[in-house]
N, C-alpha and C positions, 0 to 999 in steps of 0.2 A: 504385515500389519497385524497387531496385536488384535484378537476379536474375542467378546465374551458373551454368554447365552444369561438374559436374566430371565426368569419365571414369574408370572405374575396370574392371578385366580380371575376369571372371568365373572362379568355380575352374575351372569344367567346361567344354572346350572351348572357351576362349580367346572365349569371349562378353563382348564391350566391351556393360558399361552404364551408361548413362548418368542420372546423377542431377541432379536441379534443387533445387540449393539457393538459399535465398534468405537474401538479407544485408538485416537492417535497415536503415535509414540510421541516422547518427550524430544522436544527440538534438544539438541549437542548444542551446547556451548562452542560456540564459532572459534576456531584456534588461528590465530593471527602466525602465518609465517614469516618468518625474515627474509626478505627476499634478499638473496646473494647475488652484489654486481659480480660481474663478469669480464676481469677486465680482457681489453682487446690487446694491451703491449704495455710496454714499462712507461711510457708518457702517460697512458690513461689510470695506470696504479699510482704514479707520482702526484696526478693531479688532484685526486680523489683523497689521497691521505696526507699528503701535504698541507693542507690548509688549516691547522692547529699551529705551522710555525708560520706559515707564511701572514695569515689573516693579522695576527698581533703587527707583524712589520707594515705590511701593506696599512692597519691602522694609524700606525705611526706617520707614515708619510703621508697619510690625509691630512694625520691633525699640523702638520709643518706645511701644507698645502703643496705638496710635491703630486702631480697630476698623473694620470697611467701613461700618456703619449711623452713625458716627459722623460720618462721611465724608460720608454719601449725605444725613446733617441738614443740615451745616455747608455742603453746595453751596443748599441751601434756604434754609436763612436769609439765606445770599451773594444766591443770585438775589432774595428778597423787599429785602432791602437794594437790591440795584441798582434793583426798580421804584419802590422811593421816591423815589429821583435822576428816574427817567424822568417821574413825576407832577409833577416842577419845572421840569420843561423843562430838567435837565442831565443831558445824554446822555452827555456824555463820562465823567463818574465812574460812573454807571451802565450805560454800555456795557464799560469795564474793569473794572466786578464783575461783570459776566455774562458778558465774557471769560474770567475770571480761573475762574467754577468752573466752565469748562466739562471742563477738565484733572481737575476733583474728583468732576468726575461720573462721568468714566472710568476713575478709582484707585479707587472705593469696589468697582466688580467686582473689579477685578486684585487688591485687598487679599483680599478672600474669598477668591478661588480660593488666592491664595498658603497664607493661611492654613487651606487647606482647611476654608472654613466655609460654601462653597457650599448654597443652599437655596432650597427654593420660598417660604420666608416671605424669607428676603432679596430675592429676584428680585421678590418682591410689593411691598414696601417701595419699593426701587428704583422701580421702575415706576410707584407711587403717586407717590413724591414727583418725577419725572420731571413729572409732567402738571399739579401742582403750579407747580412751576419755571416751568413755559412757561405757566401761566395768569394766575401775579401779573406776569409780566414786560408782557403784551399788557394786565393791567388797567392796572398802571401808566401803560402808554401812553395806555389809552381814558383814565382821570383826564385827562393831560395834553392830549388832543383838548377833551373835554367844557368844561374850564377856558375854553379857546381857545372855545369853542364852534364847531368845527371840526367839522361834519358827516361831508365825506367823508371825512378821517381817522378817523372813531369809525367809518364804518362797515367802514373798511377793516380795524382790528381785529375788529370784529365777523366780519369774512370771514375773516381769518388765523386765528384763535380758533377758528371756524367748522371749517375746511377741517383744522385738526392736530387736533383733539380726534377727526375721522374719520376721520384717520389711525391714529388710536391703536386705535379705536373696531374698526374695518374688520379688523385683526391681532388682538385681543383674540377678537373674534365670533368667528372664521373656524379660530383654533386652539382657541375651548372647543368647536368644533364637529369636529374635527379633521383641519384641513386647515392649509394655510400660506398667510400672506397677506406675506411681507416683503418684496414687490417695492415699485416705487414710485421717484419720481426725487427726494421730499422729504421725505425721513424727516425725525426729531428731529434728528438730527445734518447736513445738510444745511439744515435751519429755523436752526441754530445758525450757521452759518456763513455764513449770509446775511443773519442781524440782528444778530449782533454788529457785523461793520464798520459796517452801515450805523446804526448807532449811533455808531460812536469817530466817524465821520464827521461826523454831525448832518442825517443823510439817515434818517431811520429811516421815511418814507410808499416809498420806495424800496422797503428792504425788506419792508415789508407787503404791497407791491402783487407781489413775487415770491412772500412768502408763502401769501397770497391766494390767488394764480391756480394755484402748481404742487403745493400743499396738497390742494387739492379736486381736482386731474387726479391726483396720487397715488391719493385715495380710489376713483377710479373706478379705476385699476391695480387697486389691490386687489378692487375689487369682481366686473372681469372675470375675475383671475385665479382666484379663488373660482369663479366660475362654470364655466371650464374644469375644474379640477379635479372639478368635480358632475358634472359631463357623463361626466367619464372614468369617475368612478367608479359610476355608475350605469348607463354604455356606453350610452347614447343619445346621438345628436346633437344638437347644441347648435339650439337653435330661432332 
């Protein structure tokens, strides 16, 4: 802290005394940071920067009065249409239907908020028909193994089916229990983007065999992250 000696002449017989005064320093202008999100996986960077295309569409169907639950049906019955294709063994028209609602699945949120109809019965909906979506797509597929009488494909569905329902599973528990589980390197939206192509392609054991394997190492993410957080909050060490 800055200090300075002033001098000043006493009445009485020219006695100099000396004072210590002290000078604040000058407050710093306050520097405002940016705070940088952090995202936690490729659904939470999609959803975060997405919304420059999505808001204008999601606008649109406000103003045509198309509803977010309307939305969140029609990516359903989209996806259960594409596993019909997938049970034929044609991937290609069934991979661009389950392309196509994956965009649908994303407006039915942004249409809520826009229209501020935000809710825990929509977010439930959502959710539901979410697990849905990804269940008739993988039956689909197992139909289209079984046909073939294609073992290791049926069971690779079996694993993919397997490893995302744990996924869902593992974040469900761990938030009615109250904690956070959305780490993970294969969310829903990460499973999407790994089995669509490998669909338009006509590669789809490809992407089961990714879904498969980084599904179930998700659920383990989840399940250690969970586990840190008990530890913390109980303050014992982790065994």
């Amino acid at each position: 802290m800055p200090r300075a000696l002033a001098a000043s002449a006493g009445a009485a017989g020219g006695v100099r005394a000396y004072t210590l005064q002290v000078r604040e320093p000058m407050a710093k202008s306050t520097e405002i940071a940016a705070v940088k999100h952090v995202y936690r996986n490729a659904a939470d960077w999609a959803r975060i920067n997405a919304k420059f295309i999505l808001d204008p569409i999601a606008r649109l169907f406000i103003r045509l009065g198309i509803r977010a639950n309307i939305l969140t049906f029609a990516g359903l019955l989209g996806n259960a249409a594409g596993a019909f294709f997938l049970a034929r063994g044609e991937f290609l028209p069934g991979g661009l239907l389950i392309l196509a609602m994956g965009p649908i699945d994303a407006l039915d949120g942004s249409t809520a908020r826009l229209r501020g109809e935000t809710s825990d019965w929509g977010a439930f909906v959502d959710s539901t028909t979410d697990r849905w979506s990804e269940g008739v797509i993988l039956l689909g597929l197992l139909a289209y193994y079984v046909q073939r009488t294609d073992a290791q494909g049926a069971l690779l569905v079996m694993l993919a089916l397997f490893g995302s329902m744990m996924v869902s599973y593992t974040k469900a528990r761990a938030e009615g229990l109250g904690f956070t589980a959305d780490v993970g390197i294969m969310t829903r939206f990460e499973r999407y983007l790994v089995l669509a192509p490998s669909l338009l392609l006509g590669w789809p054991a490809i992407g089961l065999w990714v879904i498969a394997s980084l599904a179930n190492i998700t659920a383990v993410q989840r399940f250690l992250h969970v586990r840190r957080q008990w530890y913390a909050r109980a303050a014992k060490p982790p065994l």
